[in-house]
C-alpha positions in Angstrom: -100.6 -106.8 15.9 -103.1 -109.7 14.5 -106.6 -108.8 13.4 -109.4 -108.2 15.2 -112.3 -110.0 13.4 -115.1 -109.7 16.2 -114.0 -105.5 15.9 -113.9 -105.3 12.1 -117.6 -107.4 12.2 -119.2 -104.6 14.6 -117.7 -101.8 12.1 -118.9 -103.1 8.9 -121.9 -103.5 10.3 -122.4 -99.9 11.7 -121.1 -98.8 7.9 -123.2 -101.1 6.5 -126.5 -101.0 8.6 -126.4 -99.2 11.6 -124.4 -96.1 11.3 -127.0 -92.6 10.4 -126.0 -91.0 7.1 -122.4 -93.1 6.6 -120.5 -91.7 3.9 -119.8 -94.8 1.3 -122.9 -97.1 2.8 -123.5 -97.3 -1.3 -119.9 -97.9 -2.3 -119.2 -100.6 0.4 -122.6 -102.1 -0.4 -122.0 -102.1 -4.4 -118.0 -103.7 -3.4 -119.8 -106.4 -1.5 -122.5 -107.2 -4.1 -120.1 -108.2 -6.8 -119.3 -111.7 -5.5 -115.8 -111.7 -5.7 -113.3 -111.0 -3.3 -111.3 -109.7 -5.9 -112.8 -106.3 -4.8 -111.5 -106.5 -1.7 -109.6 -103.2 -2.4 -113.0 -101.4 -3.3 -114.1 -102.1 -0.1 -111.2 -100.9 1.8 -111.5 -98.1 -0.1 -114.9 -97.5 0.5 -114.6 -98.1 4.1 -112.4 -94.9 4.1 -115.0 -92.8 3.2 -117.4 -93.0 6.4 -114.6 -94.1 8.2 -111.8 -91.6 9.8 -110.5 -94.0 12.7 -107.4 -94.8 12.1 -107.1 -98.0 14.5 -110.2 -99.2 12.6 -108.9 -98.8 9.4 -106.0 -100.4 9.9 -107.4 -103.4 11.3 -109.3 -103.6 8.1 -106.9 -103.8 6.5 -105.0 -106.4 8.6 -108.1 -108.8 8.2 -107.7 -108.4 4.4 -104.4 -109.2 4.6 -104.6 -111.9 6.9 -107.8 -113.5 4.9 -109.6 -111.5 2.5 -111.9 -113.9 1.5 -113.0 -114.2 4.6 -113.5 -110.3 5.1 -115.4 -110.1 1.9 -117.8 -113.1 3.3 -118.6 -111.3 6.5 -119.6 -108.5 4.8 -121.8 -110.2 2.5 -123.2 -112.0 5.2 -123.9 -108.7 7.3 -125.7 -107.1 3.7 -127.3 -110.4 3.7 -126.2 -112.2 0.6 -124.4 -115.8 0.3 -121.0 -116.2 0.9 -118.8 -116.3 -2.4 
């Protein structure tokens, strides 16, 4: 199964911005403010907290394996920072 980027945008944007009260908004925020995708395991792993589906978990963490910079740059873009 490839990864679903236009999916894995509209969920770390609901965890990020959109989602009421999203256990690890803070986390995935903090993982996506350091500036290197290097913490690409941070944010998976603060994904898991406000996240208990499993189909979008694992296509998390298909996107990170198919291009993690990539995933990390979407998620800066959606917190509204420049890509690293």
């Amino acid at each position: 199964m490839s990864a679903n980027w236009k999916s894995v945008k509209d969920d770390l944007d609901w965890s990020l911005n959109q989602g009421q009260d999203v256990k690890g908004r803070a986390e995935l925020r903090e993982a996506f403010s350091k500036g290197d995708a290097k913490e690409i395991g941070h944010v998976i792993e603060a994904f898991k907290m406000g996240q208990r589906d499993s189909h979008k978990l694992a296509n998390l963490a298909r996107c990170a394996q198919e291009d993690d910079k990539r995933l990390y740059n979407i998620g800066r873009k959606l917190i509204e920072l420049k890509s690293s």
